[in-house]
C-alpha positions as CSV (number, residue, x, y, z in Angstrom):
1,X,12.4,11.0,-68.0
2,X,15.2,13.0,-66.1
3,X,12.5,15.5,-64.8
4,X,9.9,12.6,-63.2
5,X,13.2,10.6,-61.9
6,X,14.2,13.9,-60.0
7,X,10.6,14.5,-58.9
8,X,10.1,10.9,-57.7
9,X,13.0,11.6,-55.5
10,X,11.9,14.7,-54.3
11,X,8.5,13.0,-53.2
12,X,10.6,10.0,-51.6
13,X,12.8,12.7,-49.7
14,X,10.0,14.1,-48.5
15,X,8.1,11.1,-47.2
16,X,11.5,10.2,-45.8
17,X,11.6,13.5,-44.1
18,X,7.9,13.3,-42.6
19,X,8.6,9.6,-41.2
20,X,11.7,11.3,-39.5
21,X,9.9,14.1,-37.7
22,X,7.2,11.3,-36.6
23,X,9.2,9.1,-34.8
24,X,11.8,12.4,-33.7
25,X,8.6,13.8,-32.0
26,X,7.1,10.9,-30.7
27,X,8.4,9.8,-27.2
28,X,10.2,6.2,-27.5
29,X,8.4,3.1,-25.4
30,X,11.2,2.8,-23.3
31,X,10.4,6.3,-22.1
32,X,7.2,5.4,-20.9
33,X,7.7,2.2,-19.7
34,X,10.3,3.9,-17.6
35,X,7.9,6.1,-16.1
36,X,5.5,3.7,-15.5
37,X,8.3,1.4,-13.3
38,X,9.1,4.6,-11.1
39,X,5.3,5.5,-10.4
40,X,5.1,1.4,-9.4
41,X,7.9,1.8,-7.5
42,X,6.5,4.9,-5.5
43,X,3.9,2.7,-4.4
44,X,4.4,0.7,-1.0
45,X,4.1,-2.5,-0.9
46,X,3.3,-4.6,2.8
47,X,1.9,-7.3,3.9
48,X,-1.1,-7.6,6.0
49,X,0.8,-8.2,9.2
50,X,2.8,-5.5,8.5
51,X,-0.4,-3.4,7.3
52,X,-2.0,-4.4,11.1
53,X,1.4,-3.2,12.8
54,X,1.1,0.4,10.7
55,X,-2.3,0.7,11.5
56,X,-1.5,-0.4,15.2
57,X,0.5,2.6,15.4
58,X,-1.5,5.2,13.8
59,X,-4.4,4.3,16.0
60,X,-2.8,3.3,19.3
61,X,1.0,3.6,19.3
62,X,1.0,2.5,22.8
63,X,-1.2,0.0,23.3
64,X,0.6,-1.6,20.3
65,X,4.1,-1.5,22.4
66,X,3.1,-2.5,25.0
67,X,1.3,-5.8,23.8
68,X,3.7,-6.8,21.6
69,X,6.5,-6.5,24.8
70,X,4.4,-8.4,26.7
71,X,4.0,-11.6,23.7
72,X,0.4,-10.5,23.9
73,X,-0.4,-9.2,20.2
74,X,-2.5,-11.4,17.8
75,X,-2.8,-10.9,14.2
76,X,-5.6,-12.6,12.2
77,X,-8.3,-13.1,9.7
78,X,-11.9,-12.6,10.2
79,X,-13.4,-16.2,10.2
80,X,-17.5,-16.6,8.8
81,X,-17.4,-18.0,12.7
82,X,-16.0,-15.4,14.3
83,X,-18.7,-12.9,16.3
84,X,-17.7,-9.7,15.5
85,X,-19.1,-6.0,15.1
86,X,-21.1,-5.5,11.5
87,X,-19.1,-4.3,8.4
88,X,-15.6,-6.3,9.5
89,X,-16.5,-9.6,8.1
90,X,-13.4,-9.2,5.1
91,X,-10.9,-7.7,7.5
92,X,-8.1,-8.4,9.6
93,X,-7.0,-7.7,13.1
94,X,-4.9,-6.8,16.0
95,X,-6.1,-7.4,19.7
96,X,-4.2,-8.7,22.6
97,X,-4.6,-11.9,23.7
98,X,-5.5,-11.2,27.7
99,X,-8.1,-8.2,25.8
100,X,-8.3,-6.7,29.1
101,X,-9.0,-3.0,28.0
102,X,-10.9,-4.1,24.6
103,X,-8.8,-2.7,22.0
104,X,-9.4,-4.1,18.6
105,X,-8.5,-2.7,15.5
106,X,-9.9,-4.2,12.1
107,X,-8.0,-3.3,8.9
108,X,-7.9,-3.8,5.4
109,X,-6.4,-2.3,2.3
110,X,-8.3,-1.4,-0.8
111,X,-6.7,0.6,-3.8
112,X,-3.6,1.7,-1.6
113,X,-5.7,3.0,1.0
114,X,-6.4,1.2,4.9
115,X,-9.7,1.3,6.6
116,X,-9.0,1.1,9.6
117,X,-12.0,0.5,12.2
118,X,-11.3,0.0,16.2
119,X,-12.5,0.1,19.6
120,X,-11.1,0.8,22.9
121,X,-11.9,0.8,26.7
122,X,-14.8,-1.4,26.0
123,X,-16.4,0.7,23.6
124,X,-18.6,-1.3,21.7
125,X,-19.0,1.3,18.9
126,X,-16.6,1.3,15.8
127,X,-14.9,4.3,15.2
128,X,-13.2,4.6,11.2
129,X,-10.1,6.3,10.1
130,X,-9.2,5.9,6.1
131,X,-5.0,6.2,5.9
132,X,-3.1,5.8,2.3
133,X,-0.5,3.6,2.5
134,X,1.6,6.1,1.4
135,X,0.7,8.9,4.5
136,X,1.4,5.1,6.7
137,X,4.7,4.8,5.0
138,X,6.2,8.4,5.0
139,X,4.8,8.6,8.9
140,X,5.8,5.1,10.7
141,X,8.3,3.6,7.7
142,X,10.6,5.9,6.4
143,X,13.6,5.7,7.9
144,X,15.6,2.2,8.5
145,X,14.9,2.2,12.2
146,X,11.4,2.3,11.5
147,X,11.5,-0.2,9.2
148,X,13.7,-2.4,11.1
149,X,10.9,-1.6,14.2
150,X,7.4,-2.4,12.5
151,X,9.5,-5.8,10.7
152,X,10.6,-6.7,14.3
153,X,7.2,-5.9,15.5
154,X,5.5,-8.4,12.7
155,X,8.0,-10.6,13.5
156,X,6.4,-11.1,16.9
157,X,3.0,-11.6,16.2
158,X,1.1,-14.1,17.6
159,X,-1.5,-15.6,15.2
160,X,-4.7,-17.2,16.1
């Protein structure tokens, strides 16, 4: 009776023991979940106006300057009325209200990265740049003067 007693606690020890080393070796959920925040967290996060200003200045720095100085700088939505080039009906835009040099640049964002597609100088024929958001943040967004200039930029938007 002694003898299965000492073996039954043998086996239970060694269960025990097994369990331990599980759970030692496997990495806790708060681990993970913590890694998971900080890879969220690398990710930018803008809104479209501020996504039209970005690309604004990664296609045209100037012409985006000079347009919004001037109160002349529209942000909006492709309408299903609006008569626009093929393959920018889902997009939005920047172009200056007096449009006297035909700069338009369409954006959106899919899966953290911009399409961009614009115009210039009356060129009817769109040209495409693909940007991450990332490559737009680290270039135009970094530092707080950038951010406080592309936020005062949005801020002076004109809408149609």
């Amino acid at each position: 009776m002694k003898r299965k007693v000492i073996i039954t606690i043998i086996i239970l020890i060694s269960c025990l023991w097994v369990v331990v080393t599980i759970n030692f070796n496997r990495p806790s959920p708060q681990q993970v979940q913590d890694e998971t925040q900080s890879s969220q967290q690398l990710r930018p996060k803008f809104t479209d106006q501020q996504i039209g200003v970005l690309a604004g200045l990664a296609i045209s720095p100037e012409w985006l300057k000079q347009n919004i100085v001037a109160n002349q700088l529209v942000y909006g939505i492709v309408k299903p009325s609006d008569t626009v080039p093929a393959g920018v009906d889902d997009y939005s835009y920047l172009v200056a209200a007096d449009d006297q040099d035909g700069t338009v640049i369409f954006f959106k964002e899919e899966d953290q990265t911009v399409i961009i597609k614009y115009t210039s100088q009356h060129n009817t024929k769109l040209k495409t740049k693909n940007l991450t958001l990332t490559q737009l943040s680290k270039e135009f967004y970094q530092t707080g003067p950038q951010k406080k200039q592309v936020d005062d930029y949005v801020e002076r938007l004109r809408t149609e």
